[in-house]
C-alpha positions as CSV (number, residue, x, y, z in Angstrom):
1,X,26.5,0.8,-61.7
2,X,23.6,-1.4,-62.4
3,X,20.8,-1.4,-60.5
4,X,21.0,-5.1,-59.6
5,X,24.8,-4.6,-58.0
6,X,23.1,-1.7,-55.9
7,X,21.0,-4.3,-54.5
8,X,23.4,-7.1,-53.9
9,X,25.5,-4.2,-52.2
10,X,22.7,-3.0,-50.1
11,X,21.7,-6.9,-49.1
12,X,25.3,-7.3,-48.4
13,X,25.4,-3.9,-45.6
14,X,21.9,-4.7,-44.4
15,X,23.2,-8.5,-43.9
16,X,26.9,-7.2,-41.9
17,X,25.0,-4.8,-39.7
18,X,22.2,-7.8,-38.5
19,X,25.0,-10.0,-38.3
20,X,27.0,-7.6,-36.2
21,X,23.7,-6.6,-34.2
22,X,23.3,-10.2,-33.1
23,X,27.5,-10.3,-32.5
24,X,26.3,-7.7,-29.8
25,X,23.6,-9.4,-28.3
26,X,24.4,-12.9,-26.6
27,X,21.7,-15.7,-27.5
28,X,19.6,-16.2,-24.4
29,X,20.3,-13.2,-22.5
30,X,16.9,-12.7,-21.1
31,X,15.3,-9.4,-22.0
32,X,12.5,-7.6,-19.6
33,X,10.6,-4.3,-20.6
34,X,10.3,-1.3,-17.7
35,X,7.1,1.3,-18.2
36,X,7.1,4.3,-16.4
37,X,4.1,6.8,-16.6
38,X,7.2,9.2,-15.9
39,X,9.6,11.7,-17.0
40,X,12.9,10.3,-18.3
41,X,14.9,10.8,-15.4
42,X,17.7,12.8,-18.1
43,X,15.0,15.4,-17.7
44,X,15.8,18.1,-15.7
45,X,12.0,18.6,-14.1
46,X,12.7,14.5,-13.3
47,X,13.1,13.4,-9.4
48,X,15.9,11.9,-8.1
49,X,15.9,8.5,-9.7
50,X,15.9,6.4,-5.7
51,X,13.1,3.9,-7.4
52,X,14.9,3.1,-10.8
53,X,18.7,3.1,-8.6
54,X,17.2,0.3,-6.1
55,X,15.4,-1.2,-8.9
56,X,19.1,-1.8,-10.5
57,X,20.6,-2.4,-7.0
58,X,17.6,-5.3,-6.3
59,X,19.0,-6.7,-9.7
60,X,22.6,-6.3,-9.2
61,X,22.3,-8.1,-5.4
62,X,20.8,-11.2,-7.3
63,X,23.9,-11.0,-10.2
64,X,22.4,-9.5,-13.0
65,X,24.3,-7.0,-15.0
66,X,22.5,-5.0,-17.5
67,X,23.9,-5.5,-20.7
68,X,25.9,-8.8,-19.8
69,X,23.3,-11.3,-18.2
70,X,20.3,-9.1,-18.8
71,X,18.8,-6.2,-20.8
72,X,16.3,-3.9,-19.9
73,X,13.9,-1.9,-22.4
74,X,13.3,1.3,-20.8
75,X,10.0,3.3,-21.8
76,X,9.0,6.9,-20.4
77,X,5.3,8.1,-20.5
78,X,6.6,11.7,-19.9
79,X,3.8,12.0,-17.7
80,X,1.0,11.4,-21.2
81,X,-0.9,8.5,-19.9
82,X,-2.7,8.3,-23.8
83,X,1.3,7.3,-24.4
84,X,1.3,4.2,-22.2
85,X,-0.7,1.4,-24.6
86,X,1.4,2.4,-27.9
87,X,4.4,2.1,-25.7
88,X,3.5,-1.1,-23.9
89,X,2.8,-2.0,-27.4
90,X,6.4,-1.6,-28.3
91,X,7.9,-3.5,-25.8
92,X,5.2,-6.7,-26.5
93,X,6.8,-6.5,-30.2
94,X,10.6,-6.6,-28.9
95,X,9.2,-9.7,-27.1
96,X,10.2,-9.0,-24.0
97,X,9.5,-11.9,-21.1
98,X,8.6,-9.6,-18.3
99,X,7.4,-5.7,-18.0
100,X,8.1,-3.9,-15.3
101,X,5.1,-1.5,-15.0
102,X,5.2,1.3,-12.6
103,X,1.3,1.6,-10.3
104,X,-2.0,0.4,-11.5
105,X,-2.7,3.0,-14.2
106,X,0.8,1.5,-16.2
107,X,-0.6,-2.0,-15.7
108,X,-3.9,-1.1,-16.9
109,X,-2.2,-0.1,-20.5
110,X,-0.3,-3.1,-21.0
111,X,-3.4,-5.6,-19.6
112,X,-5.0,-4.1,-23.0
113,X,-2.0,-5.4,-25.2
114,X,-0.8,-8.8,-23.2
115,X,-2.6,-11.1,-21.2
116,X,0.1,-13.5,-21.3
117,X,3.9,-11.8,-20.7
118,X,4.3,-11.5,-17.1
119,X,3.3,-8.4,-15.3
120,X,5.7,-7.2,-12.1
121,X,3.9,-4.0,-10.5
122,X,6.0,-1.9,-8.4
123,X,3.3,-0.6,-5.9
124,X,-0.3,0.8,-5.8
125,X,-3.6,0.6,-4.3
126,X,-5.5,-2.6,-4.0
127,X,-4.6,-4.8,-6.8
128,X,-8.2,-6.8,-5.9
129,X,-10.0,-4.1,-5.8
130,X,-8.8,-3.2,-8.9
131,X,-9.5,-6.8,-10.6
132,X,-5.5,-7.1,-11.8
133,X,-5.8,-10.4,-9.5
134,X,-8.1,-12.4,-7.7
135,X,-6.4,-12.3,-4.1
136,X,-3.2,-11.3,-3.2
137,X,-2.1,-15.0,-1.6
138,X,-3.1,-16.1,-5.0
139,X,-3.0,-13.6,-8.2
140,X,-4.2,-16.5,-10.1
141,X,-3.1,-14.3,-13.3
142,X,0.0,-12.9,-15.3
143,X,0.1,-9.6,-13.1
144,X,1.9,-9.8,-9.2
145,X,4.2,-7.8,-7.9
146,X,3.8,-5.6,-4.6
147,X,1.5,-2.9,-3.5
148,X,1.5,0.3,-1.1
149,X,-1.5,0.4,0.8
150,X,-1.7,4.0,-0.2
151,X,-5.3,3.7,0.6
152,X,-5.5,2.1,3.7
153,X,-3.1,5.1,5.0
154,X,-5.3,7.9,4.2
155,X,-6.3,7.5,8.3
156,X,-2.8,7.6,9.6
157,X,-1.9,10.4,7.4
158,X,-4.5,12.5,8.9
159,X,-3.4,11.1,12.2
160,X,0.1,12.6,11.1
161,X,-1.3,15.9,10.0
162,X,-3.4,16.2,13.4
163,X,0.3,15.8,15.1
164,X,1.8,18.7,13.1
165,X,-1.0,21.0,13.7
166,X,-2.8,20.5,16.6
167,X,-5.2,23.7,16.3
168,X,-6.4,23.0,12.9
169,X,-10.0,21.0,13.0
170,X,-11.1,21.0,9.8
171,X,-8.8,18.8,6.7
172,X,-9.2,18.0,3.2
173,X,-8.6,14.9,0.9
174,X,-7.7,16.0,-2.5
175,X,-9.0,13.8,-5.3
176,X,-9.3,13.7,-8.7
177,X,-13.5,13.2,-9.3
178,X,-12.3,10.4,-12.2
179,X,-12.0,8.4,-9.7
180,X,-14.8,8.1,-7.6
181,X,-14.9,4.9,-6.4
182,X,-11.2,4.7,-5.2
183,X,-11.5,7.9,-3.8
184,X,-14.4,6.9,-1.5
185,X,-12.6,4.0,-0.4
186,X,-9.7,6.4,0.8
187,X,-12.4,9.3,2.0
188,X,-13.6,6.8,4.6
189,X,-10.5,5.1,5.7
190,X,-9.7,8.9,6.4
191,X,-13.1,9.7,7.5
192,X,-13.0,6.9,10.5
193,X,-9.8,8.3,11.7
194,X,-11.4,12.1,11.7
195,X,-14.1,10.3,14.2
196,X,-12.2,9.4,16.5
197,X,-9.9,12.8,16.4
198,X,-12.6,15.0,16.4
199,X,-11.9,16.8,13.4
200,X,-13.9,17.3,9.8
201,X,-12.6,15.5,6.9
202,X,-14.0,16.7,3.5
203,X,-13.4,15.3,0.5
204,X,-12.3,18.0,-1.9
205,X,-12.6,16.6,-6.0
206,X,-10.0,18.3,-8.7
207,X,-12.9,18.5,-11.8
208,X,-12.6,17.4,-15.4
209,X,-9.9,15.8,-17.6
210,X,-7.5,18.8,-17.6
211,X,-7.7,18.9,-14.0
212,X,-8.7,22.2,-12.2
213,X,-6.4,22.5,-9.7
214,X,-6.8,26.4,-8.9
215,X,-10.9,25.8,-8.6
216,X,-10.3,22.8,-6.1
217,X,-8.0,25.2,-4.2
218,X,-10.9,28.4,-4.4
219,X,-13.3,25.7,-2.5
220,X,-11.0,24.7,-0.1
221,X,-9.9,28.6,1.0
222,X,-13.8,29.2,0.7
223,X,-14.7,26.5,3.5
224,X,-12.1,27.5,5.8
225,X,-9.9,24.4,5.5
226,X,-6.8,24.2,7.4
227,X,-4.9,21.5,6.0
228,X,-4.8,18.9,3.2
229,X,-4.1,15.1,2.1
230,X,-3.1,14.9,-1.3
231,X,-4.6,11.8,-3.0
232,X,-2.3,8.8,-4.3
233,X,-3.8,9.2,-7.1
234,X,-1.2,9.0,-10.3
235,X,-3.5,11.6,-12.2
236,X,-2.6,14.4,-9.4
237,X,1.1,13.4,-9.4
238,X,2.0,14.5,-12.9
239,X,4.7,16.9,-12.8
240,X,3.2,20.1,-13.8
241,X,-0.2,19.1,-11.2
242,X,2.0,18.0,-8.7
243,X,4.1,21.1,-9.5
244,X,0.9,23.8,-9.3
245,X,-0.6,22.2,-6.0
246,X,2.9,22.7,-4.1
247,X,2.3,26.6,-5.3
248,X,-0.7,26.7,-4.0
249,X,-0.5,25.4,-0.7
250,X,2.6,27.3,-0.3
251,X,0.9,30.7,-1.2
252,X,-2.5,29.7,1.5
253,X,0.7,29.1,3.7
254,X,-1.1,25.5,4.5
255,X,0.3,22.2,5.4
256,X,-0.3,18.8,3.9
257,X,1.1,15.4,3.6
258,X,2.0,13.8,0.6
259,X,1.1,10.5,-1.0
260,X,4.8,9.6,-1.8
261,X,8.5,11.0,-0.8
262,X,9.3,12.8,-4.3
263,X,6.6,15.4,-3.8
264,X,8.2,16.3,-0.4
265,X,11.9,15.9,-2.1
266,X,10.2,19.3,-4.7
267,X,8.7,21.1,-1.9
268,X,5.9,19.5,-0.3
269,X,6.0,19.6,3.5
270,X,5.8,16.0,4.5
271,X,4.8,11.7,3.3
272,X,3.9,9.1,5.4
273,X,4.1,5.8,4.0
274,X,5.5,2.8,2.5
275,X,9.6,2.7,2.0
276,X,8.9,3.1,-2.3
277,X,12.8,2.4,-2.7
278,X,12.4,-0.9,-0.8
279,X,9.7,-2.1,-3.1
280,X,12.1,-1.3,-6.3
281,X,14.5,-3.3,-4.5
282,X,12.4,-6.1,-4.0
283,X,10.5,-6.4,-7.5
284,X,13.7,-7.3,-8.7
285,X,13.1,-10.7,-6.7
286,X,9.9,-11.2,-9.1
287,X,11.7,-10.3,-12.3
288,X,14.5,-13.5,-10.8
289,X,11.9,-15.8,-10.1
290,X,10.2,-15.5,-13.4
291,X,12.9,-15.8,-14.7
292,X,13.9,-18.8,-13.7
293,X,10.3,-20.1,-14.3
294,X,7.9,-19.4,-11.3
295,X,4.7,-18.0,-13.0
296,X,2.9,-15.0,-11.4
297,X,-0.1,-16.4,-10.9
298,X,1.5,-18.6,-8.3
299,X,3.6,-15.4,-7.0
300,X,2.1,-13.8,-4.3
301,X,1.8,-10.0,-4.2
302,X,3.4,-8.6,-1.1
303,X,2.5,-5.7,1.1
304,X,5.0,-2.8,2.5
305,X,7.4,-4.3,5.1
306,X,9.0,-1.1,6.2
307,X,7.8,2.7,6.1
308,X,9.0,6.7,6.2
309,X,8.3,9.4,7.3
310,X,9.6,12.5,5.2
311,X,10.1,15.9,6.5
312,X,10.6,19.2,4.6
313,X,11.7,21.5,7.0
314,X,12.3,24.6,4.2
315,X,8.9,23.9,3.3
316,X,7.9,24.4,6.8
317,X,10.0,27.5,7.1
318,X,8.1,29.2,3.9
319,X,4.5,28.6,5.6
320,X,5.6,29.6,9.0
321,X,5.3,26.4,10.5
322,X,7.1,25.0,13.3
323,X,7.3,21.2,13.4
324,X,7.1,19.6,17.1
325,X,10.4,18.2,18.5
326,X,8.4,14.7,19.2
327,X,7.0,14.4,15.6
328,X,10.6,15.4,13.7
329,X,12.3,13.0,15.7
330,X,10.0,10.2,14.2
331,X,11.7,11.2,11.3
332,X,13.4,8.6,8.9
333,X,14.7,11.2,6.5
334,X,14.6,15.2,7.1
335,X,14.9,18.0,4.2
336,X,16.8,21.2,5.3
């Protein structure tokens, strides 16, 4: 066979299959990219997938079914941050007319590749403070969405952690040191509630890129700390951090309260915050809007409407801790 029909055939196979690859994608069926500093939830190590379900559920409410009237790009980090810009990347080249991006740290990747395709955050820490947009009425960019007030909860969690042990005067706020200015801004939101309780805050920073959980810990059992916050920080919540801090405050038998339900859901002892699922939910109002061609600089971001509070009672068990009948039945959810 001559090299010339070789070609035609291959034309001819390469033209069925792009032919039969648009058969299988209807023209104008929007398309919108999801980034997730994350595990794929098929991995074992992965949470319970609550966020991505209400995400779907926020979509389905408003009649969009994936692969019908809408298709979503998924893209994991697997918990490698230096993976978010190449895959934000990708999903810019599928040309995709939203992204999804999970915190500040995923919108930070894919502010470095787009300035222009829509940005929906699903939650974080000041989005001002951060310079993603100039107020929250008013992003006045292509980056809205909703945030946590993680931050501004540092106080109440300390308030919480007062509650569950009553005896203990001296807490810590566990931080990465990367992030020093964000950290401060939490330190004294905490450090204003430890006023007024009477108690000693310190601020307690995990050192250096590879983060050095097991030294944080040896200054924390050296200053005679009783209990700790865990920073929102996404840098501390990677799975095998997150994972290694659980161990540690399980073997100094020491309470602490979480920045988000999934590190209570593997192990921790208790969260305090904003209802994460309910934000999923509701970002799928954004992607709609967009959509149907509101821009986000007009959209503003919106703040927590409703809040949990997790409680692992196992978790309890294993340090010897028993949790006060008037704080468990605060409860909104409670691990056995």
């Amino acid at each position: 066979m001559s090299k010339k029909i070789i070609s035609l055939a291959l034309g001819a196979l390469l033209l069925a299959l792009s032919v039969s690859a648009a058969a299988q994608q209807p023209k104008g069926v929007p398309r919108i990219g999801y980034l997730s500093r994350d595990l794929h939830p098929a991995d074992s190590r992965a949470p319970a997938p609550r966020n991505l379900e209400a995400f779907r559920q926020g979509l389905r409410e408003l009649g969009y079914v994936e692969g019908k009237n809408i298709i979503v790009e998924y893209r994991y980090a697997e918990g490698r941050f230096e993976r978010l810009p190449a895959l934000a990347e990708e999903l810019v080249r599928l040309k995709v007319e939203i992204i999804v991006a999970e915190v500040f740290t995923t919108v930070r990747a894919v502010r470095k590749v787009t300035t222009t395709i829509p940005i929906v955050v699903t939650g974080g820490m000041d989005p001002v403070e951060s310079g993603f947009v100039a107020s929250l009425a008013r992003p006045g960019g292509n980056v809205t969405g909703l945030t946590t007030l993680s931050g501004e909860l540092v106080g109440k969690r300390l308030e919480l952690l007062k509650e569950v042990v009553p005896k203990v005067s001296r807490f810590a706020f566990l931080t990465p040191d990367a992030e020093t200015a964000a950290s401060k801004a939490m330190f004294e939101d905490g450090q204003a509630a430890a006023k007024t309780l009477g108690v000693k805050f310190q601020l307690v920073e995990v050192k250096g890129q590879d983060a050095d959980i097991d030294g944080a810990f040896r200054v924390i059992i050296k200053d005679r700390i009783g209990a700790v916050i865990t920073s929102p920080s996404p840098r501390l919540s990677l799975i095998l951090h997150r994972k290694r801090i659980l161990q540690l405050l399980e073997q100094a038998r020491m309470p602490a309260v979480h920045p988000s339900a999934e590190w209570v859901e593997a192990g921790g002892l208790t969260y305090y915050g904003a209802n994460i699922p309910d934000l999923y939910r509701r970002v799928a109002t954004y992607v709609d809007k967009i959509l149907k061609g509101a821009k986000p600089a007009d959209l503003p971001v919106e703040q927590p409407t409703k809040f949990e509070l997790v409680i692992n009672l196992k978790a309890a068990k294993q340090i010897g801790l028993t949790i006060a009948p008037n704080v468990l039945a605060r409860a909104d959810r409670v691990i056995k």
